[in-house]
Steps between C-alpha positions, in 0.01 A plus 500: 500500500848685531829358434607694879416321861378821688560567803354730784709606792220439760581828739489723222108414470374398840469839580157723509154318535649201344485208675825220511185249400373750222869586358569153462182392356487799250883370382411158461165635280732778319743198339750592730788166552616600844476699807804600661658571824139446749529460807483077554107484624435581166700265341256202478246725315730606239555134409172409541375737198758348257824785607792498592756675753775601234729615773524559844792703707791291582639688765612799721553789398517729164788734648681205687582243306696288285809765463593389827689251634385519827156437393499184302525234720137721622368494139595174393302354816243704452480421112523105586192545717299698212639239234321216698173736514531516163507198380232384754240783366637439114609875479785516249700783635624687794674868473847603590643824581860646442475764809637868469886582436565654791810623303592112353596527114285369269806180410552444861078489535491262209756279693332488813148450371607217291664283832158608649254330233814243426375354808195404403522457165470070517253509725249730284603310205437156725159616610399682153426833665668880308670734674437845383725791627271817426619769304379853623633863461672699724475769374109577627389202708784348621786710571869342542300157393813264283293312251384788310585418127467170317857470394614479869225251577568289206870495561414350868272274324783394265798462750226253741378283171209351607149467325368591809657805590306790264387857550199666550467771252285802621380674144454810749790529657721414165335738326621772761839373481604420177179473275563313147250243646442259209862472412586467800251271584559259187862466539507405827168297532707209594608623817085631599282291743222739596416865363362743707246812296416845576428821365806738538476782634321425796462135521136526404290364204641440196284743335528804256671727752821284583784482197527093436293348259454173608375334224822414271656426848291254555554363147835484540489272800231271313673481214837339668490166700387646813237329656495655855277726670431883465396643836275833510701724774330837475301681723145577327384834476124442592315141467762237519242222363485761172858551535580107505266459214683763297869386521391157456381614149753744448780216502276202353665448207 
């Protein structure tokens, strides 16, 4: 058995002739730790074959959110409600979002995002539950979106100070922005709760025709003292059962 607690992102593979009954079944059979983000009927299944729910959404919305002022008494609300969730369903973490600059520097953004998850900070270390603020590009996905490089993201995480308060680190959409993933990865493990895979371009398999070779990434991550989860977050190419099956073997180091 791998040293990595894989992941899949569930609507990534519910899609096709497969079944929410058969894609959960065929993760649970594959080795897989966790599935991710279902919708809540299926969330008695997933624990019932031996899996988890790494992490759920905390709250609204990608392109509105923390960077605002006028939105965190909304978020913070919203994230006390999914904390309790949380800890009721033993899921260990919920994700954040920065929101899009809308013309806000990147130190002001820092600022603001770090009052936003400030305010929550005890109460997600009180209740045990990780807050991960995604990263994703902007340059191709998410245009104007502010937590697009890890250095940003780990200086919010930094200026807040909490266990709790992590990132989610999207292999994909790092790779687009900055790339140097294992370095990257390494020196800042600290200051990961979830990753996020892919292959890039195209957010497909991570087979032969996309340009990161997963292995030694995944290596990297084993080989520190994370002990998270790796969620799958690519859209298959043909059979997502097959597809499943491959990244699962692909990344079990």
């Amino acid at each position: 058995m791998g040293r990595i607690k894989q992941s899949i992102c569930f609507g990534c593979f519910n899609r096709g002739d497969a079944t929410p009954e058969h894609v959960i079944k065929e993760a649970a059979s594959i080795g897989f730790k966790s599935v991710e983000m279902a919708p809540r009927e299926h969330w008695n299944m997933i624990r019932d074959l031996g899996m988890k729910i790494a992490i759920i959404g905390g709250h609204r919305s990608l392109t509105d959110g923390l960077n605002k002022r006028s939105n965190h008494r909304r978020i913070e609300e919203e994230l006390l409600q999914k904390m309790d969730i949380a800890v009721e369903n033993d899921i260990p973490s919920l994700i954040c979002f920065s929101g899009n600059r809308e013309g806000l520097s990147d130190e002001d953004g820092m600022e603001i995002v770090a009052e936003g998850l400030n305010r929550v900070a005890k109460a997600a270390e009180e209740k045990g539950v990780t807050l991960c603020m995604e990263l994703l590009n902007s340059k191709v996905n998410h245009p104007d979106y502010q937590c697009d490089h890890t250095d940003w993201g780990v200086e919010v995480c930094k200026r807040v100070n909490s266990p709790r308060i992590k990132l989610l680190y999207d292999i994909y959409h790092m790779q687009i922005m900055e790339g140097d993933l294992i370095r990257t990865i390494s020196d800042n493990i600290d200051y990961i709760g979830h990753f996020h895979t892919a292959g890039n371009p195209g957010r497909r398999d991570m087979d032969e025709e996309q340009e990161i070779y997963y292995p030694p990434v995944m290596k990297a991550i084993a080989d520190s003292d994370y002990d998270m989860y790796v969620g799958h977050e690519f859209v298959p190419k043909g059979d997502p059962i097959k597809a499943m099956r491959a990244a699962y073997e692909l990344c079990d180091v």
